[in-house]
N, C-alpha and C positions, 0 to 999 in steps of 0.2 A: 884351557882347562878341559881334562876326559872328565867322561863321564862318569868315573869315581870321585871326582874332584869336586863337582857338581852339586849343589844339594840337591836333597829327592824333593820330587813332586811333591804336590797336598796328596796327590790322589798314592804316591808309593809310601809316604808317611800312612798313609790311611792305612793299607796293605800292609805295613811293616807292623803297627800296633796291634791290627788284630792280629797278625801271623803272636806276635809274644806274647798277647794276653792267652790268645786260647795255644801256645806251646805250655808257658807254665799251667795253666791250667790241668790242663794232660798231665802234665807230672805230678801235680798235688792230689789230682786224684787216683792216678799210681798208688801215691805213696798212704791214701785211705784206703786203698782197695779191698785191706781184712777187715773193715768195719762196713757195715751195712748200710753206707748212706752216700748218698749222691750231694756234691760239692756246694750245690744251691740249700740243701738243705743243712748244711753245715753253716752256710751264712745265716740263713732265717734262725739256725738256734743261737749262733753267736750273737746277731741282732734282739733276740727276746733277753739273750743275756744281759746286754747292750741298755736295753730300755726297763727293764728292773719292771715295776711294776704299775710303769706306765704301758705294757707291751698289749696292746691292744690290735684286732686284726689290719683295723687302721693305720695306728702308728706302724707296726711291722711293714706295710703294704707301702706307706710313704716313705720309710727306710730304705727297703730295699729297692725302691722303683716299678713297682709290680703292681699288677690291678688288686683290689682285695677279694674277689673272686680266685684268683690262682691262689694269693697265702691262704684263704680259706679252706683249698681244696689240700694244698699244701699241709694244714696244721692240723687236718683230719688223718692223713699219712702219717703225719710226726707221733699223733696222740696211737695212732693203731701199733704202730712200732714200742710205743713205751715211753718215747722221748721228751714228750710235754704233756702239761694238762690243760683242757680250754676249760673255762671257771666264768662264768654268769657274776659280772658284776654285781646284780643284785638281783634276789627272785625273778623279778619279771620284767626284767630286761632281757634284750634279745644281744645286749652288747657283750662281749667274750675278751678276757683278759688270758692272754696266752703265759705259762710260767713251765720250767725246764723242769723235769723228773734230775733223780740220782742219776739214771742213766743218760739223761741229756745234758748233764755237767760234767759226764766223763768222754763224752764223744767231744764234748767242747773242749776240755782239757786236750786232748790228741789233735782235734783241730789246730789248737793254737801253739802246740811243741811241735809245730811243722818244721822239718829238716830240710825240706825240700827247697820253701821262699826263701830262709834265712840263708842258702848256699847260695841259690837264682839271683837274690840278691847284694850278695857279698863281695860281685864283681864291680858294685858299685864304691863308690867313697861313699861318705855321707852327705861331704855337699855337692855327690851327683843325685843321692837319692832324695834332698831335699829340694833341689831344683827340679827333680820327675814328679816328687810329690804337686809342687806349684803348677806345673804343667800340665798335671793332670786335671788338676781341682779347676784350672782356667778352661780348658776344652771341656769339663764336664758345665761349668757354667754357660760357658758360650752355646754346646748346644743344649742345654736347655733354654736359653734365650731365643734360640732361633725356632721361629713362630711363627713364617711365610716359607712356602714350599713354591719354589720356582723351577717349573720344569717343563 
């Protein structure tokens, strides 16, 4: 067996998934590049979309995997741009329910008529895409599972 023949390493699979997460990446934000907003920030409005009016800096923060410190800092850029509004559950609460402006549901709309994934993606079948979906969802669990650091 050459070493085409071979399977890769953990550590070339490793290398191989970031090289294609962050290639497509590149391209989807290409393909934003006339609208004024960076790709993370595209998923934080899809996520407020997402969580309706449960979207709390919290819940977004757990959403997306993020300290609530960064969405915070985050949702003060989205609100200065136009995109959201942060709204005071109740007078005197200090807890902030984040919701999408007009303009933050048409950025979301261009978000999700992406050309870009739906081609990236199309070189799949669907039960290769739903086997990547499974594979994916299993390494994201696993390392969130993994909780000792040996080194």
């Amino acid at each position: 067996m050459n070493k085409m023949d071979s399977p890769a390493s953990v550590f070339e699979l490793w290398l191989l998934t970031g090289k294609a997460q962050h290639s497509i990446m590149l391209v989807r934000q290409r393909e934003i590049r006339k609208y004024p907003i960076p790709i993370h920030h595209s998923h934080i409005l899809y996520t407020i979309q997402a969580l309706g009016s449960k979207a709390t800096l919290f819940e977004v923060a757990k959403e997306v995997e993020r300290a609530v410190h960064v969405i915070s800092r985050q949702a003060v850029i989205l609100e200065g741009e136009g995109l959201i509004k942060r709204i005071r559950i109740s007078p005197s609460s200090k807890l902030l329910r984040l919701e999408l402006t007009k303009k933050g549901f048409d950025v979301i709309k261009v978000a999700k008529d992406s050309k870009s994934i739906a081609t990236i993606f199309s070189c799949l079948s669907k039960e290769e895409r739903e086997q990547l979906e499974s594979i994916s969802k299993k390494l994201l669990i696993q390392s969130k599972n993994y909780t000792s650091l040996e080194f």
